[in-house]
C-alpha positions as CSV (number, residue, x, y, z in Angstrom):
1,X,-11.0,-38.3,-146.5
2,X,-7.5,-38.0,-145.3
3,X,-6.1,-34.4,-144.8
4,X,-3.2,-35.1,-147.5
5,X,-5.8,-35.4,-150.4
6,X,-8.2,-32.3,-149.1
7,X,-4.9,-30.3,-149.3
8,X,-4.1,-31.8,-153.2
9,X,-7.7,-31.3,-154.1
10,X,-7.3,-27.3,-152.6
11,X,-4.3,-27.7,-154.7
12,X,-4.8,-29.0,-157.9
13,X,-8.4,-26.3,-157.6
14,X,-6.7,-23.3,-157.3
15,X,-4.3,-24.3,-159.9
16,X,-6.7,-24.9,-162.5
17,X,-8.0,-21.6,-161.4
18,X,-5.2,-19.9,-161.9
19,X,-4.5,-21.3,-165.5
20,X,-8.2,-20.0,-166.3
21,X,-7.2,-16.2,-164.7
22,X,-3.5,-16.6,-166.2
23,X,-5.0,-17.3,-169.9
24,X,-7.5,-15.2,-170.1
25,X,-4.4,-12.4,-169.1
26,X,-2.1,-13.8,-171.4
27,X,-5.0,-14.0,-174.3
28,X,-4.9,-12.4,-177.5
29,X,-7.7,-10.3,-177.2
30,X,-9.6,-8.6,-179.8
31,X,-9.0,-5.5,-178.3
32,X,-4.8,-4.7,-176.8
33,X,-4.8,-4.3,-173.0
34,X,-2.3,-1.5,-173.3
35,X,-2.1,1.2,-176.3
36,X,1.0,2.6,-177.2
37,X,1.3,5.3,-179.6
38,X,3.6,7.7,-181.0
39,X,1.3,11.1,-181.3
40,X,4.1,13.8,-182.9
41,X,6.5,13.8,-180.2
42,X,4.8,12.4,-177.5
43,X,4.6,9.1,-176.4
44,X,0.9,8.3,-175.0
45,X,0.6,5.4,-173.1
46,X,-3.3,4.4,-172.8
47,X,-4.6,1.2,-170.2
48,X,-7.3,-0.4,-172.5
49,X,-9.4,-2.6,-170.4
50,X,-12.9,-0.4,-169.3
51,X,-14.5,-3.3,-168.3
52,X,-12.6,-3.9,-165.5
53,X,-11.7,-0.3,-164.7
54,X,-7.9,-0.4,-166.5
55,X,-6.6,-3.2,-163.8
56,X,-3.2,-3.3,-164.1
57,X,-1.3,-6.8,-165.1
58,X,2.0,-8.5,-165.8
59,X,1.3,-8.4,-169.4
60,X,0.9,-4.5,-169.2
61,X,3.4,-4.0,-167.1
62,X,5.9,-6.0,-169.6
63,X,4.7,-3.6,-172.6
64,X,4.5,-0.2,-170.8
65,X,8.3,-0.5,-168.9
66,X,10.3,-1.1,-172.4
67,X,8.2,1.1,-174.1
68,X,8.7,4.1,-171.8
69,X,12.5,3.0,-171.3
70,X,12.6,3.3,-175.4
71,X,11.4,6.9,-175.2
72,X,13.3,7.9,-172.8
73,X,16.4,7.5,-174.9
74,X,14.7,8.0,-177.8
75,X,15.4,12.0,-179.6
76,X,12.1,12.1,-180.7
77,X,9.6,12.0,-177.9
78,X,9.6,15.0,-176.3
79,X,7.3,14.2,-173.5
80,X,5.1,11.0,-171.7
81,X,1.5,11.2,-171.6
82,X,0.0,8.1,-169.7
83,X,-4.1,7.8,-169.8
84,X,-7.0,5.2,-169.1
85,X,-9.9,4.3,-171.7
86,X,-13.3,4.8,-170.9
87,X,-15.1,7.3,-168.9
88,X,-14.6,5.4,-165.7
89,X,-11.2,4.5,-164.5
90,X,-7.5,5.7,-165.3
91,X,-6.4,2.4,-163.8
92,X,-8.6,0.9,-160.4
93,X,-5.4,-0.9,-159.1
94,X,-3.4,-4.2,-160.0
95,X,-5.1,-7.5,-160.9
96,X,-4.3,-8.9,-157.3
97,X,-7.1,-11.8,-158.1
98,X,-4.3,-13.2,-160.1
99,X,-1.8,-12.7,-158.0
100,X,-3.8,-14.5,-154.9
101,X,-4.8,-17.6,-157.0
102,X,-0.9,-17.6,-158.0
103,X,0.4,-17.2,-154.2
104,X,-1.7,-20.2,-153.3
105,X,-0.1,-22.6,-155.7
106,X,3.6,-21.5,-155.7
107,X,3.6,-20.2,-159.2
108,X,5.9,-17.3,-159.7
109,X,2.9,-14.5,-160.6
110,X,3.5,-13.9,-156.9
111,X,6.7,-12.9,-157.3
112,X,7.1,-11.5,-160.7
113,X,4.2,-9.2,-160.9
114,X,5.3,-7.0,-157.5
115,X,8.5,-6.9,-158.6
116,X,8.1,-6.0,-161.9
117,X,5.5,-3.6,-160.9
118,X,8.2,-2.1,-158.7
119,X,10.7,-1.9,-161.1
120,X,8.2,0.3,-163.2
121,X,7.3,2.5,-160.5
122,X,10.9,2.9,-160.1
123,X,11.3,3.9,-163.7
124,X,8.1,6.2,-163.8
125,X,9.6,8.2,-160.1
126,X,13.6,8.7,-161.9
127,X,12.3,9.8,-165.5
128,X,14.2,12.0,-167.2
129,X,11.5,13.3,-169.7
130,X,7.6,15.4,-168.6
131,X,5.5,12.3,-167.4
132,X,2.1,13.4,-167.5
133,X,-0.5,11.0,-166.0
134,X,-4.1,12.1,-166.4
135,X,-6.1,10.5,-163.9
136,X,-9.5,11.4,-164.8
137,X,-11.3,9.1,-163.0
138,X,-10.7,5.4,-160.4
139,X,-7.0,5.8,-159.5
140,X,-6.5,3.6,-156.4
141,X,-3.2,0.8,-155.5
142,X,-1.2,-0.3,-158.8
143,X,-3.1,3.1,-160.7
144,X,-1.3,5.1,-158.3
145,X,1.7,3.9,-158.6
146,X,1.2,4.5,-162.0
147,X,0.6,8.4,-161.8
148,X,2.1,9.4,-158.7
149,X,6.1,9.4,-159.2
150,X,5.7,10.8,-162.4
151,X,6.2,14.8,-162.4
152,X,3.0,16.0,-163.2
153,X,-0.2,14.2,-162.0
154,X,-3.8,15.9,-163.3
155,X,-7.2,15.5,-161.2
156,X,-10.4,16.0,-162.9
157,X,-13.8,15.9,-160.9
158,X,-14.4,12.5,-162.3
159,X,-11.1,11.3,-160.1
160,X,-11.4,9.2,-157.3
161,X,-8.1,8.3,-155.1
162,X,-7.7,5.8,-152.9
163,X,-5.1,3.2,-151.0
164,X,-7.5,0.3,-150.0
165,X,-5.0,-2.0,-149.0
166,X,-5.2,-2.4,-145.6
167,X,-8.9,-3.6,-146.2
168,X,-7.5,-7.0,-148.4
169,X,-4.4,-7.7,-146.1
170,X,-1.9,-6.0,-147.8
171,X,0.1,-3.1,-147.3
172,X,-0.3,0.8,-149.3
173,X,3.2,-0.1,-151.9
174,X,3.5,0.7,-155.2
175,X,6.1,3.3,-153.5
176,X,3.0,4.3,-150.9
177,X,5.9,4.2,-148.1
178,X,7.6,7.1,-150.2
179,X,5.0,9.4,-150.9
180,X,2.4,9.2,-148.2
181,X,4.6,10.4,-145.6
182,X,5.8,13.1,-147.7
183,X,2.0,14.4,-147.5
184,X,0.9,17.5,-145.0
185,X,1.1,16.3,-141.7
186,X,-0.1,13.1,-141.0
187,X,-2.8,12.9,-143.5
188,X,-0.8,10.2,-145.6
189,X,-0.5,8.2,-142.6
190,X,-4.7,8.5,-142.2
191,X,-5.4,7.7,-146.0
192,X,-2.9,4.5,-145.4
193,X,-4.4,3.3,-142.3
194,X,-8.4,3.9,-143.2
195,X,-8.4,3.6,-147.2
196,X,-10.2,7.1,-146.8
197,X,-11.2,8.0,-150.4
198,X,-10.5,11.5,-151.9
199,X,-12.7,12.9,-154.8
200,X,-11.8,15.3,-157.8
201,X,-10.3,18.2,-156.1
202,X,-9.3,17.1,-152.8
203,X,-6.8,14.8,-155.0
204,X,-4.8,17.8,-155.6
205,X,-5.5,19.6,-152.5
206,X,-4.1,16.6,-150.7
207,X,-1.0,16.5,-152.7
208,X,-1.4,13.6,-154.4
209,X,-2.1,15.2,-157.4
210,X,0.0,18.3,-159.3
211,X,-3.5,20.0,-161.0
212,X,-6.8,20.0,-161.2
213,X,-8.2,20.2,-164.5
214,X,-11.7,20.0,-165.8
215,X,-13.0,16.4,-167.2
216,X,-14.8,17.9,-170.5
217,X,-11.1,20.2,-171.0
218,X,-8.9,17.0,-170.9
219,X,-9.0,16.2,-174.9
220,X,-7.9,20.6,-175.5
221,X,-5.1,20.1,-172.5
222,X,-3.8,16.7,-174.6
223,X,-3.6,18.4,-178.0
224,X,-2.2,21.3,-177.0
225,X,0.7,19.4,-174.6
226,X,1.0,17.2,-177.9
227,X,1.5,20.1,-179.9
228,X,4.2,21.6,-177.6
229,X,7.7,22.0,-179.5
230,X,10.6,20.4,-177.6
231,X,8.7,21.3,-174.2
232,X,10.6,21.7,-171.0
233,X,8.9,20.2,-167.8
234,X,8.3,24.2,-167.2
235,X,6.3,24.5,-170.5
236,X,4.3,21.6,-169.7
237,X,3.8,23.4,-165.9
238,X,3.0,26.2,-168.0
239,X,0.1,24.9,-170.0
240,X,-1.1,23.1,-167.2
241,X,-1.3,25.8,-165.0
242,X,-3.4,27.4,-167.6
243,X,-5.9,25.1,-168.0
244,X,-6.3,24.6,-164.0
245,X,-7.0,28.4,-164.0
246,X,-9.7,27.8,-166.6
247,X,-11.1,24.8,-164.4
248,X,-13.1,26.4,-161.8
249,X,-15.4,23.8,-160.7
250,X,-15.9,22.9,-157.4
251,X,-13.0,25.3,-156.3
252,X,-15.8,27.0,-153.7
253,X,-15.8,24.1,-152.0
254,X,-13.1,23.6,-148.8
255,X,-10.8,20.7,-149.0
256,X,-13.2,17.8,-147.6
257,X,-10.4,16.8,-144.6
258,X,-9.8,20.6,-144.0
259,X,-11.7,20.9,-140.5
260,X,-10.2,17.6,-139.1
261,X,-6.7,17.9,-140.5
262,X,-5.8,18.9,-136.7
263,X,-7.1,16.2,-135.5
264,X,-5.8,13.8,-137.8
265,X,-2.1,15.3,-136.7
266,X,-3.1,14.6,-133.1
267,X,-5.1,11.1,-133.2
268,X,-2.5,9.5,-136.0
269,X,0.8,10.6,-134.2
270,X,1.3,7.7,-131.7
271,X,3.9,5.5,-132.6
272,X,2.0,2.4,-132.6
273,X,-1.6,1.2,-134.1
274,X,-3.1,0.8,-130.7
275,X,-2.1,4.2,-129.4
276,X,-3.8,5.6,-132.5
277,X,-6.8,3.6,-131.5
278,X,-6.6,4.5,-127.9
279,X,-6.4,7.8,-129.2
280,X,-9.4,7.8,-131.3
281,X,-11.3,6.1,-128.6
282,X,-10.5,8.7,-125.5
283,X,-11.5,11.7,-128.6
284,X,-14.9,10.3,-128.8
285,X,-15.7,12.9,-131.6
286,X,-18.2,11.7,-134.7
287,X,-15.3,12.1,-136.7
288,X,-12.9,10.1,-134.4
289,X,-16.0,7.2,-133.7
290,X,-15.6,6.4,-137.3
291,X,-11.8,6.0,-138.1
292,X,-12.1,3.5,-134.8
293,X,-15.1,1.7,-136.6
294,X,-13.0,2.1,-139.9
295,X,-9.8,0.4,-138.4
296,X,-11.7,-2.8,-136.4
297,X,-12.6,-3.8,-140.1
298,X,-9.0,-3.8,-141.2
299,X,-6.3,-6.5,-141.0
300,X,-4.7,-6.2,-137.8
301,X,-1.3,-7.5,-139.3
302,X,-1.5,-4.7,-142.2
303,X,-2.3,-1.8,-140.1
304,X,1.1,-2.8,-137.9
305,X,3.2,-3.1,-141.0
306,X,1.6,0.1,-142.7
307,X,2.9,1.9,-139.7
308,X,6.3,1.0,-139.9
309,X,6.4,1.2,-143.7
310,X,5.4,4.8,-143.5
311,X,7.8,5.5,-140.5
312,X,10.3,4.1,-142.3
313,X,9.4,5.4,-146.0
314,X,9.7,9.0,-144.7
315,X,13.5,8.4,-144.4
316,X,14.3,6.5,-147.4
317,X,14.6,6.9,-151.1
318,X,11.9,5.7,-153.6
319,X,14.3,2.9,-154.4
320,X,15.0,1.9,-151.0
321,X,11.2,2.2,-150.2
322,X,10.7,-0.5,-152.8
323,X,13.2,-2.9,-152.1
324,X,11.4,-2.7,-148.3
325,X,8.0,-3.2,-149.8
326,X,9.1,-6.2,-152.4
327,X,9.6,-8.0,-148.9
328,X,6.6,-6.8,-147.5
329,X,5.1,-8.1,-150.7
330,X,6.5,-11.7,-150.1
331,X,5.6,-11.7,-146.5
332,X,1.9,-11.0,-147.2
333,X,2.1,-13.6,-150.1
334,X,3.3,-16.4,-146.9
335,X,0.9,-15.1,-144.4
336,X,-3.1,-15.6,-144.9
337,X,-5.2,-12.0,-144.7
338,X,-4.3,-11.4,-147.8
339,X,-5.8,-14.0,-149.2
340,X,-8.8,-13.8,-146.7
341,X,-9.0,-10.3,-147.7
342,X,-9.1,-10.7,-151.6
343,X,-11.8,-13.7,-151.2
344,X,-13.9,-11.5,-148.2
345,X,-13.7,-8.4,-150.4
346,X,-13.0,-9.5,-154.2
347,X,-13.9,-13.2,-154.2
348,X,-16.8,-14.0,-152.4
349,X,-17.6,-10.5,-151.9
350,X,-19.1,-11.2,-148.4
351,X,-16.9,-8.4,-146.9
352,X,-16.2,-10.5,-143.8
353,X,-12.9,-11.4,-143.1
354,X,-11.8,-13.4,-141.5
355,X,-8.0,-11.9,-139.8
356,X,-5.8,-14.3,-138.2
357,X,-4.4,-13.2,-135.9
358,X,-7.2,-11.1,-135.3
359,X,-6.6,-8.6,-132.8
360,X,-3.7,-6.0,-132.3
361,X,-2.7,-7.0,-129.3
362,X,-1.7,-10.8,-131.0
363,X,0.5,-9.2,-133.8
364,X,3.7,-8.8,-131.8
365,X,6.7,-6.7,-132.7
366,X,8.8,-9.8,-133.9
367,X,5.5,-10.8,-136.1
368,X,6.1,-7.4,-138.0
369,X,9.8,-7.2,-137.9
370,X,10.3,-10.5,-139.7
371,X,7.8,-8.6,-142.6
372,X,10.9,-6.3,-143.5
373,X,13.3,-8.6,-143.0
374,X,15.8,-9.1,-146.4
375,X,15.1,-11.6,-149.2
376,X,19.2,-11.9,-149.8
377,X,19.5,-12.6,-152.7
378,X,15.6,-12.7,-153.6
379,X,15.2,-9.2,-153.2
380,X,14.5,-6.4,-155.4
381,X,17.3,-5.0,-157.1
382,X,16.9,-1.3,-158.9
């Protein structure tokens, strides 16, 4: 069989796959993927799809960003509470299944749902009104960009924070190049390259979240931030600092990264991924053995671009961080670990990727430079 009709058959698969992903998004379910409701004065925004852990998708993002645009300018809503369903997830990341299937094909998912995405995140980080996001429970990739940039973020023991990115072949965005390297030291910078997850407290600890407030105290907190009149963000501060002081689980316990935060400030601050590596390897430590172990398993190409995207992030404005990582966005979606990551990890679930290239040393400079370079008049405008 000739190599033109192999690539039409690839083709004309992954295009009926995509229709199959792309309807069930678009579907009329029984149940709404996004609840929006007006509770007194507060708008409360709640991702409705448990079974797959609140996965965020272009149909949500194109009810949530009017909605919250609408309340913003609206004299009636007060405040912004956004929330996950179930007992599991606020929201596990974006549906980037989708988005792969879409990539391969041409079809415009690949562009649309980044930069729409973006543009919410963009929206969420300049609101005007309290944004509360109460992540009580999975908050990794697009469920961080979610929570994050809004002004108050609330951990519960059930939370668990992560940016897996590098392990798929993509990059830590959703503004990850804004406030990672706004973190202590160079701990954002460690969570970017590794994917290292962070549990309940440590969210806060870390500074990716604002409070820490029990799980079973999360329905009291919501009524009584509902039943605020005309709150300022320092009466919502108020009432949340309450409840954290209430919240005393776990608070015994040192921050899980506390003995190796040093270390992480030494080993991460070469400029480049394979001093960090070098690094690691001349420590020899437990702790310093497994980062290296933790790294040879990521994409070579993302761990080179999540570099510079935090070295350049820790400069730049949220805006300006997402206009850099719409491109980044685009580059992955032309380049191939991301899609050998999403089939390695999500697909196939074989967790054996295949990088290409597939060592440091073969990503050059020029490789990573043409990542960031401009879109004209493709890119992301805020």
């Amino acid at each position: 069989m000739s190599l033109t009709v192999l690539t039409s058959a690839y083709r004309l698969r992954s295009l009926c796959r995509l229709q199959r992903i792309q309807a069930h998004m678009m579907s009329s379910h029984a149940e709404p993927e996004v609840l929006l409701e007006k509770v007194g004065r507060t708008g409360v925004i709640t991702m409705n799809r448990p079974k797959v852990l609140n996965a965020l998708n272009l149909t949500m993002i194109r009810q949530i960003y009017p909605q919250l645009k609408k309340w913003e300018s609206d004299n009636e809503t007060d405040i912004v509470i956004i929330k996950g369903a179930g007992d599991k997830a606020f929201c596990a990341g974006g549906d980037i299944r989708a988005v792969t299937e879409a990539g391969k094909v041409g079809d415009s998912l690949a562009q649309d749902f980044f930069r729409e995405e973006y543009i919410l995140n963009n929206a969420i980080g300049s609101y005007r009104k309290p944004y509360i996001a109460l992540i009580d429970g999975i908050t990794m990739g697009g469920g961080v960009g979610l929570s994050v940039h809004g002004r108050f973020r609330v951990a519960t023991e059930k939370t668990l924070f992560a940016m897996p990115e590098t392990a798929i072949g993509l990059f830590p965005d959703v503004g990850g190049g804004y406030f990672l390297p706004r973190l202590q030291g160079k701990l954002g910078l460690f969570l970017a390259l590794t994917g290292f997850r962070l549990k309940g407290r440590d969210v806060q600890r870390a500074g990716v979240a604002t409070h820490f407030v029990e799980s079973k105290k999360i329905p009291d907190l919501q009524k009584e931030l509902v039943d605020l009149k005309s709150p300022s963000a320092e009466d919502v501060s108020r009432v949340l600092d309450s409840y954290q002081s209430q919240s005393s689980l776990d608070a015994e316990k040192p921050f899980i990264l506390k003995k190796h935060l040093s270390d992480i400030d030494r080993l991460f601050s070469a400029s480049s991924v394979e001093g960090i590596v070098k690094n690691l390897k001349t420590d020899g430590s437990e702790f310093a053995k497994k980062q290296t172990e933790t790294l040879s398993k990521m994409s070579p190409t993302s761990l080179k671009i999540t570099l510079k995207q935090l070295q350049a992030g820790a400069a730049l404005s949220l805006q300006d961080v997402l206009v850099m990582e719409y491109r980044l966005s685009q580059a992955c979606m032309r380049g191939c670990d991301f899609y050998e990551g999403v089939r390695a990890v999500l697909v196939d679930k074989d967790q054996n990727p295949k990088w290409n290239p597939s060592t440091l040393e073969e990503v050059s400079n020029q490789m990573v430079e043409q990542c960031f370079s401009s879109l004209g008049e493709k890119d992301l405008t805020l």
